[in-house]
C-alpha positions in Angstrom: 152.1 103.0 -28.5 150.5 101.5 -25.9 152.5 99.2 -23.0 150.0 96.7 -22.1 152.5 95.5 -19.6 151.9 97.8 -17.4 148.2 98.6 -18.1 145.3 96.5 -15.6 143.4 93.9 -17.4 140.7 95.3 -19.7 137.5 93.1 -17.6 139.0 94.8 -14.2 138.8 98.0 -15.7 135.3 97.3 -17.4 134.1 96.3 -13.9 135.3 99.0 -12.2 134.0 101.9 -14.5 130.7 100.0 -14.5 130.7 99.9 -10.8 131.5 103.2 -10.0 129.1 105.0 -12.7 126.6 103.0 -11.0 127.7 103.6 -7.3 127.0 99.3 -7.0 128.6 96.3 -7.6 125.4 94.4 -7.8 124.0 96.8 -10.3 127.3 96.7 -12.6 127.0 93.0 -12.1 123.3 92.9 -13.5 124.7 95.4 -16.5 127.8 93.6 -16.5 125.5 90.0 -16.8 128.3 88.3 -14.3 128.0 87.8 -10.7 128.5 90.2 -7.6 131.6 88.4 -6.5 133.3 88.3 -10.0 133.0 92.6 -9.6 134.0 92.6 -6.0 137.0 90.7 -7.0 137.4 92.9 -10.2 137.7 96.1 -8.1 140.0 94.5 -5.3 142.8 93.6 -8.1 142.7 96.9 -9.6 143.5 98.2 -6.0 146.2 95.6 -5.4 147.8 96.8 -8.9 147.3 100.4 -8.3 148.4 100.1 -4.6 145.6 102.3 -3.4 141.3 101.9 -1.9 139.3 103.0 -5.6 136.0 102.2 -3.9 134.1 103.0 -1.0 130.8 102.1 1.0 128.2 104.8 0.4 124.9 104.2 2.4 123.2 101.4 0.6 125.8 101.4 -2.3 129.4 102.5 -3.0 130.9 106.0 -4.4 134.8 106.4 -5.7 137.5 107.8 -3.7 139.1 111.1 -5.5 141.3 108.4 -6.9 139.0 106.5 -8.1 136.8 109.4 -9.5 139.6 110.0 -11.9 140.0 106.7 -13.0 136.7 106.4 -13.5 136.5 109.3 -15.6 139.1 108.2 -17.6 137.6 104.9 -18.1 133.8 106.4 -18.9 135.4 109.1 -21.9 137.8 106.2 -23.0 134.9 103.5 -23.2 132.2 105.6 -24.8 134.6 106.9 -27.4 135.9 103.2 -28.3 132.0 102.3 -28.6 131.3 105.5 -30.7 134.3 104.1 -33.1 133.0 100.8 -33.2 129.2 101.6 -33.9 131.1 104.5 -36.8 132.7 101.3 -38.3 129.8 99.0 -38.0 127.0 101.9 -39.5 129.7 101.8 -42.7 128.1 98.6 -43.4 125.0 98.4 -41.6 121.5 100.1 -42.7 119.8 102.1 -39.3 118.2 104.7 -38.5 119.7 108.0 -38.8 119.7 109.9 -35.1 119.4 113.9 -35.5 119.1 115.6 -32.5 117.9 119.4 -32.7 115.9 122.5 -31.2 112.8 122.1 -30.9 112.0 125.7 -32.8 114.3 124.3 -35.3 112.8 120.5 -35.9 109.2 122.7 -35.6 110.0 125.4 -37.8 112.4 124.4 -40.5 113.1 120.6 -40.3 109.9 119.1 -40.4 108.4 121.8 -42.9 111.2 120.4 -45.7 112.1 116.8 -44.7 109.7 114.9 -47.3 111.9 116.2 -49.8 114.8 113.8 -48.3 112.3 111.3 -48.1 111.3 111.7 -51.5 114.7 111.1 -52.6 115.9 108.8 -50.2 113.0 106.5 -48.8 114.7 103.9 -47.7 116.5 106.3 -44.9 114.7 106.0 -41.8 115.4 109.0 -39.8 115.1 109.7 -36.1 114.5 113.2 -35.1 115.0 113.6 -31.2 114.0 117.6 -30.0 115.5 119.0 -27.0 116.5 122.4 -25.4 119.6 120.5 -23.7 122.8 120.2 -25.3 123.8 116.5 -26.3 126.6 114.7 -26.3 126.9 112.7 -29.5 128.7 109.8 -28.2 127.2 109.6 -25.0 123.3 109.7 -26.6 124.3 107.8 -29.9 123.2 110.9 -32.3 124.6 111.0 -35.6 124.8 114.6 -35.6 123.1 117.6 -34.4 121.9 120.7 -35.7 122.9 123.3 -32.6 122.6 127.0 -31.9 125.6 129.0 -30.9 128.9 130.1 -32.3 130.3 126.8 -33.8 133.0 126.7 -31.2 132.9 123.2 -30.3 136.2 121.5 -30.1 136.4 118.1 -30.9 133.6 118.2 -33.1 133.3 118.5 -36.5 131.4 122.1 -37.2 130.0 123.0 -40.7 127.4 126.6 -40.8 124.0 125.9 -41.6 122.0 129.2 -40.9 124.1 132.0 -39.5 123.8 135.7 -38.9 120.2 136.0 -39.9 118.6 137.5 -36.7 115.5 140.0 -35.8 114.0 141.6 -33.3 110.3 141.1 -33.8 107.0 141.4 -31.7 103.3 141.4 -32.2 102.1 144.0 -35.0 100.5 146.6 -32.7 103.5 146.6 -30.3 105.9 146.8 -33.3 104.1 149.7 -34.7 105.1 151.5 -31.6 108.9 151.1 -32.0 109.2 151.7 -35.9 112.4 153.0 -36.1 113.8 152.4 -32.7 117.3 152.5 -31.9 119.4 150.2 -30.2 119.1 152.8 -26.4 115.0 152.3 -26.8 115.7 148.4 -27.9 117.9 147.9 -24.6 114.4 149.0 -22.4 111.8 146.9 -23.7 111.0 143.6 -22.4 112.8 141.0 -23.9 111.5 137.7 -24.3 113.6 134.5 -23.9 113.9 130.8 -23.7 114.9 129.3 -20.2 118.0 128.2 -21.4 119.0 131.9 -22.3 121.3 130.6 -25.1 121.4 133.6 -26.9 121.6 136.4 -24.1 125.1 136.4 -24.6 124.6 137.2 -27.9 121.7 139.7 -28.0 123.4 141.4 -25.3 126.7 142.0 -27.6 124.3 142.6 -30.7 122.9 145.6 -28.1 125.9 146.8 -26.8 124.7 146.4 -23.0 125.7 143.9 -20.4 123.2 141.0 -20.1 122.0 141.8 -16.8 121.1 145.0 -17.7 117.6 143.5 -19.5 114.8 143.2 -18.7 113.6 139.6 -19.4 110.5 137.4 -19.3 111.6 133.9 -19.4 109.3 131.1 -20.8 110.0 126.9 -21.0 110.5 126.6 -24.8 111.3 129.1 -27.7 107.9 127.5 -29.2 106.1 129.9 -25.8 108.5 132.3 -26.6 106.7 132.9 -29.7 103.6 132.4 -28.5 104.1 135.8 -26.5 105.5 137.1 -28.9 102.6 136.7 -30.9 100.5 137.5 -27.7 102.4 140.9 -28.1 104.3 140.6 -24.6 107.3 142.1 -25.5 110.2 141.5 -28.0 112.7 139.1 -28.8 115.3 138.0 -31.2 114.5 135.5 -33.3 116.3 133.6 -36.6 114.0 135.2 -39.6 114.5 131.9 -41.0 112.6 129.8 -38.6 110.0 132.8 -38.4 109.1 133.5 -42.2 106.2 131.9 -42.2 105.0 134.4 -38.9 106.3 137.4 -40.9 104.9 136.2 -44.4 101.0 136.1 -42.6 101.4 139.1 -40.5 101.5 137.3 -37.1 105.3 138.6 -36.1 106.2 142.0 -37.7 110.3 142.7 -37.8 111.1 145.6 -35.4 114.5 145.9 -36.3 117.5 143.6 -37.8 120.3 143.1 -35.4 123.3 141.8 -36.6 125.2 138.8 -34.7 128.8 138.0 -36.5 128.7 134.1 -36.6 126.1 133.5 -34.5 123.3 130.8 -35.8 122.7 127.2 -36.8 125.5 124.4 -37.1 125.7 120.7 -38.4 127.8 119.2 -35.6 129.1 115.7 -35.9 131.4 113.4 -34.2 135.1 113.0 -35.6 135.3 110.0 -38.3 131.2 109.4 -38.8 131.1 108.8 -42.3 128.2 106.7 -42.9 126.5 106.9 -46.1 122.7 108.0 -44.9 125.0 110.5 -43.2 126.6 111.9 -45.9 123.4 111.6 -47.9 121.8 113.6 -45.3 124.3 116.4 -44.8 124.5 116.9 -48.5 120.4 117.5 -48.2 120.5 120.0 -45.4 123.5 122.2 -47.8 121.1 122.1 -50.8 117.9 122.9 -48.8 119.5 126.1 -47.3 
């Protein structure tokens, strides 16, 4: 239960978190739509009631003290998760687009090859597909759920297995012909190709028995140039034979070897409590097109 007695008014504490993410009162003002003076006075009554300077001039702006810094980051995870429940509540009722964010390699390779079939069954879902190597944060970016690469060890989340533990090391034809038959000691000399954000080194490492730094790698922007040198015949790398059938099917990528990664693959994250229609429409399409 919560004492409201003793809690700060809610505008003080929506001033001051807006005020220190932005390291300005006028510029939490502007977001705020109220006036300087009305977030100057804000911030001085939360340090009357917490006995204690929150703020700081910076330069040109302001910055938190280390006091301030952790009420601020309180405020930030507190407000963005009420606004992720309210938006939940309101997209119950409310038709809009539905936000996926995803891989690139993934959107390129296997979402965008079979999403007219949702389409065909659902046209009146609009959906947003947002690519990007980063990790998001659901409630922070407004996705309604992502399709991420890893282990499925996100706490907090809700996890459910979309592709997992269907890995291969592959390279160009001519290079692969070379290492028919190879064993994981001539595997752990090649040159390994890998995306910048070296998501799964941790993983081909364990798959190869051999501590990470112990590879030789060639790093490239994007797992689309990663393939691109594969194809190029650059070296090796491993890749989910899902997204690459199309490579093996025409000859382009040739397997050199399966490797074996317990639990590692694709996941359909979302956030606690988003149970949207299109949303369950959606997740129910991505279980049957597996």
């Amino acid at each position: 239960m919560i004492d409201w007695k003793h809690m700060p008014s809610l505008a003080a504490l929506r001033a001051f978190e807006a005020a220190a993410r932005n390291g300005s009162l006028s510029a939490a003002a502007r977001e705020l739509n109220v006036t300087h003076a009305a977030i100057a006075g804000h911030v001085r009554t939360l340090e009357t009631f917490f006995s204690m300077p929150l703020l700081i001039r910076a330069g040109q702006g302001m910055e938190p003290t280390a006091d301030g810094a952790l009420l601020a980051y309180g405020l930030t995870e507190g407000f963005t998760t009420l606004s992720a429940t309210c938006r939940d509540l309101t997209d119950r009722h409310e038709a809009r687009p539905l936000s996926v964010s995803t891989t690139p390699t993934f959107a390129e390779h296997w979402l965008m090859p079979r999403i007219s079939s949702f389409w065909a069954e659902h046209p009146e879902i609009n959906v947003t597909i947002a690519p990007s190597v980063a990790p998001t944060d659901l409630r922070r970016d407004g996705h309604d759920l992502a399709i991420r690469y890893g282990d499925g060890d996100w706490p907090g989340l809700e996890v459910e297995p979309l592709l997992r533990d269907d890995f291969c090391v592959v390279s160009a034809p001519a290079h692969a012909a070379q290492l028919a038959g190879a064993d994981r000691e001539t595997l752990r000399s090649q040159r390994w190709l890998i995306a910048d954000n070296r998501a799964d080194l941790p993983h081909l490492a364990q798959g190869l028995d051999v501590q990470p730094k112990a590879l030789a790698l060639l790093t490239f922007a994007t797992n689309g140039l990663v393939l691109s040198a594969l194809r190029a015949g650059l070296g090796i790398g491993l890749q989910s034979r899902t997204l690459i059938q199309r490579d093996l099917d025409q000859g382009r990528l040739v397997e050199v070897a399966p490797l074996h990664l317990d639990g590692i693959g694709y996941y359909v994250v979302t956030r606690p409590g988003a149970t949207s229609d299109n949303l369950r429409l959606f997740r129910r399409w991505l279980r049957r097109a597996v």
